[in-house]
C-alpha positions in Angstrom: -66.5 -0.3 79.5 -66.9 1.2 83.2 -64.9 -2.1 84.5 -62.0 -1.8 81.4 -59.2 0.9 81.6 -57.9 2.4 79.0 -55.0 -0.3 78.5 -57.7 -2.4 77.3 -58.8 -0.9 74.6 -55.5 1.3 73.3 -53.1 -1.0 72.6 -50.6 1.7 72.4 -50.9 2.7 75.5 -49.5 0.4 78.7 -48.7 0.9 82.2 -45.3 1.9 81.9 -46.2 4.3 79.5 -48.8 6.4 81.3 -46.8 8.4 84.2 -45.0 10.2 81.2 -48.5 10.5 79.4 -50.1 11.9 82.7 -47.7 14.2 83.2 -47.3 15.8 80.4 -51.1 15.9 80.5 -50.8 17.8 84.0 -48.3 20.2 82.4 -50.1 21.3 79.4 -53.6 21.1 80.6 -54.4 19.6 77.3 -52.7 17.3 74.4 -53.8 16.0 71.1 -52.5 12.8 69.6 -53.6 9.6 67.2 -53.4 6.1 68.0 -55.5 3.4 68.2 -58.7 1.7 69.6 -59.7 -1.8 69.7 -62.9 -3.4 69.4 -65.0 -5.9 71.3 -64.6 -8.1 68.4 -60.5 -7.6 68.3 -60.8 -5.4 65.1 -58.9 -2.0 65.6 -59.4 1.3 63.7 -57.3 5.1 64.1 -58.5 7.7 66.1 -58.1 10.7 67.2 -57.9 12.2 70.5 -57.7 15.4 72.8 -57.4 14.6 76.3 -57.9 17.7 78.7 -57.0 17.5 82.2 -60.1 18.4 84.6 -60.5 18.7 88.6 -63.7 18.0 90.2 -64.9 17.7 93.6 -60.7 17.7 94.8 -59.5 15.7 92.0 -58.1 15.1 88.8 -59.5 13.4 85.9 -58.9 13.1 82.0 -61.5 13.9 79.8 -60.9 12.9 76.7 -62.4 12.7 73.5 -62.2 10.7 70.8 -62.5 10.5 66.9 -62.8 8.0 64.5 -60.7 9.0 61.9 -60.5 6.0 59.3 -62.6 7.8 56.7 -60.2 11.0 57.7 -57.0 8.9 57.0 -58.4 7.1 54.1 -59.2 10.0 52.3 -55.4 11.3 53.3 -54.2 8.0 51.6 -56.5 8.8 49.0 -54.9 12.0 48.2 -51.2 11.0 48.8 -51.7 8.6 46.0 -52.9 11.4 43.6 -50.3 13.6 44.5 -47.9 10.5 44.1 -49.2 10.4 40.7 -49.9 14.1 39.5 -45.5 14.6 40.4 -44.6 11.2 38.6 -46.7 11.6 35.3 -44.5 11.2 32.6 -46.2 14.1 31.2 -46.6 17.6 32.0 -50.0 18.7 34.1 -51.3 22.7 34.6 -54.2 23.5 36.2 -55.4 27.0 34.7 -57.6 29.4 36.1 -59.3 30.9 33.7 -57.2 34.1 32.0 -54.5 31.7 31.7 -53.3 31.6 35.8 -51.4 29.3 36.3 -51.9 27.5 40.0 -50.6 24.0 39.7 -48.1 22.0 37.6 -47.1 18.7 38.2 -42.8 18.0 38.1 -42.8 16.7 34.9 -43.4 20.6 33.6 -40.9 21.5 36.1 -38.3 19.6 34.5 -39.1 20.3 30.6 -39.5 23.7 30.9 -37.0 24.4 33.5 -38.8 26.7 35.7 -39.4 25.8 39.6 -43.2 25.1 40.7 -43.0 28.7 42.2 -41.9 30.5 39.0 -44.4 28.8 37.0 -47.3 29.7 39.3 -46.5 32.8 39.1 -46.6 32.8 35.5 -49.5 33.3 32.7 -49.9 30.4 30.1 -49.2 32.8 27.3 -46.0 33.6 28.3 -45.1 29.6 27.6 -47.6 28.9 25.0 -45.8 30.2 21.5 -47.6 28.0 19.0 -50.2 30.4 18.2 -50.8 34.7 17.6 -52.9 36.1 20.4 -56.2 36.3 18.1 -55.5 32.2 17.4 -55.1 31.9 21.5 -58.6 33.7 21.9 -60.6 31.3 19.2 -59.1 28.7 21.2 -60.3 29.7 24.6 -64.1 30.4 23.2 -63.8 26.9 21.6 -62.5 25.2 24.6 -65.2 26.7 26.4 -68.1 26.0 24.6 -66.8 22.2 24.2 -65.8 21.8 27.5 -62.2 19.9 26.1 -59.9 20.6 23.4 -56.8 18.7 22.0 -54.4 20.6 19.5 -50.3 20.9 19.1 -48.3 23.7 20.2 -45.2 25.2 20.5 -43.9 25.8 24.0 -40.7 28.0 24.9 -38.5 27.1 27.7 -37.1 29.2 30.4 -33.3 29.0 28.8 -35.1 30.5 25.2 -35.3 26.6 23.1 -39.0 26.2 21.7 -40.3 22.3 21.9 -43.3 20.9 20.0 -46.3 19.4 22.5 -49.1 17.5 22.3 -52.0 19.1 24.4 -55.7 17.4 25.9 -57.2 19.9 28.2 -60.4 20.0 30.1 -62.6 22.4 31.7 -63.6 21.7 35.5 -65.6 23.3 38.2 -64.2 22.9 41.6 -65.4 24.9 44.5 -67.7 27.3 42.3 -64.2 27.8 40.3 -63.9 27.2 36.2 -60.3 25.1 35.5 -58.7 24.2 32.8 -57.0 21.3 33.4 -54.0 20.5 30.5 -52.2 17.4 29.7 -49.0 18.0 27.8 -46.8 15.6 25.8 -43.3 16.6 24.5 -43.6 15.9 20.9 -40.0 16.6 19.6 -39.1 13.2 19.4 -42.0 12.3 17.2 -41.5 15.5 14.4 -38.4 14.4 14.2 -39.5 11.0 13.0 -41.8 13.0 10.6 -39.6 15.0 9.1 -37.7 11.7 8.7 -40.0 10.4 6.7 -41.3 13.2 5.0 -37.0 13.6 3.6 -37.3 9.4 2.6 -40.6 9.9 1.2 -38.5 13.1 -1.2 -35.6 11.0 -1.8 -37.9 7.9 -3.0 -39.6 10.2 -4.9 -36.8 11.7 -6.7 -35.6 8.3 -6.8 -38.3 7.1 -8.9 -38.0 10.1 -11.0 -34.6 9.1 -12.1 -35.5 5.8 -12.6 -38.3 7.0 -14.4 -35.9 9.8 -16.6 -33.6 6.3 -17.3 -36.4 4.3 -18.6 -37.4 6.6 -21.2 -33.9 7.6 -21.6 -33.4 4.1 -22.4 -36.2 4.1 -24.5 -35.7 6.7 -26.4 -32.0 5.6 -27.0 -33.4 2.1 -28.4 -35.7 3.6 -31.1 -32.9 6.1 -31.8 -30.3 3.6 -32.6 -33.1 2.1 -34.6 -33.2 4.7 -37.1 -29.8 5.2 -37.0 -29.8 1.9 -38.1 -31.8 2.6 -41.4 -30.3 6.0 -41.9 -26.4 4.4 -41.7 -28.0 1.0 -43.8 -29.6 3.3 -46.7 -26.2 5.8 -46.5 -23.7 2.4 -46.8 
């Protein structure tokens, strides 16, 4: 290393480059970037690092130190992709603290409810959650604590005053000595709708059959009547 310069082993860093790097160096005494750092074996990996300009014995020097940060950058990736996915759910996510805070939702619940992220995290669950009378909301809460999860169907009210069925899964989590509760809601409206569908076919056919049923006896009743008719108008001719 004490025979390489720096070129050799940064490959975004070149002759031409470094009298603009140095002096800026020499003007702020100290400077923080990333870039890159290549291997004996070719392979290159991220790093970090803070160069700080020093003088010793009449001269100048760069000290700099450096940081491998492919773990650092993974784990950024890492959480880039779950916020990717937490805003892109095609269902609403809260993340509760317990009371019924609310300190995250995803954008999904933005858009359904019609609140901004800001609005909502300044909001208690309860004043969204209408399904249910405040005792109802208390079983619920010791239940979902005990059990750790809970699935049920509310009634949630938006910020223009409309009430829309949902679909709810929700799980407790510890995270930094702090209890969560962590909910997944699913608009439901178009799926009662398709129920109460049903439900009014199921009715008709019902009624349909009754009729049908009415007309059969009628029918039947008809037949025998004519029969003694029949007998009555045979014995009276």
């Amino acid at each position: 290393l004490l025979k390489m310069s720096v070129f050799d082993i940064d490959p975004n860093m070149n002759r031409q480059m470094w009298p603009c790097a140095w002096q800026k160096l020499c003007e702020d005494g100290a400077i923080t970037f990333e870039s890159l750092h290549r291997r004996k074996d070719g392979t290159q990996f991220p790093v970090e690092v803070t160069a700080t300009l020093i003088e010793f014995e009449g001269r100048h020097y760069s000290m700099a130190l450096i940081k491998d940060i492919t773990e650092h950058n993974r784990v950024l990736e890492s959480l880039r992709a779950a916020r990717f996915i937490f805003d892109k759910a095609a269902f609403g996510i809260f993340v509760i603290k317990d009371g019924g805070h609310i300190t995250n939702v995803n954008a999904h619940a933005c858009r359904y409810l019609g609140y901004t992220k800001q609005e909502l995290c300044r909001m208690n669950i309860m004043e969204i959650d209408r399904g249910y009378t405040p005792q109802q909301s208390e079983q619920l809460r010791r239940r979902f604590l005990e059990e750790g999860a809970a699935t049920f169907e509310s009634v949630h009210r938006r910020k223009d005053g409309t009430d829309i069925p949902v679909a709810i899964a929700s799980n407790l989590l510890e995270f930094d000595d702090e209890i969560y509760g962590v909910s997944f809601v699913l608009d439901i409206t178009e799926r009662k709708e398709a129920e109460k569908q049903r439900l009014k076919m199921e009715a008709q056919m019902r009624e349909s059959q009754k009729l049908e049923s009415l007309g059969t006896l009628a029918g039947g009743i008809a037949h025998d009547f004519n029969n003694i008719l029949a007998a009555i108008l045979g014995y009276a001719q």
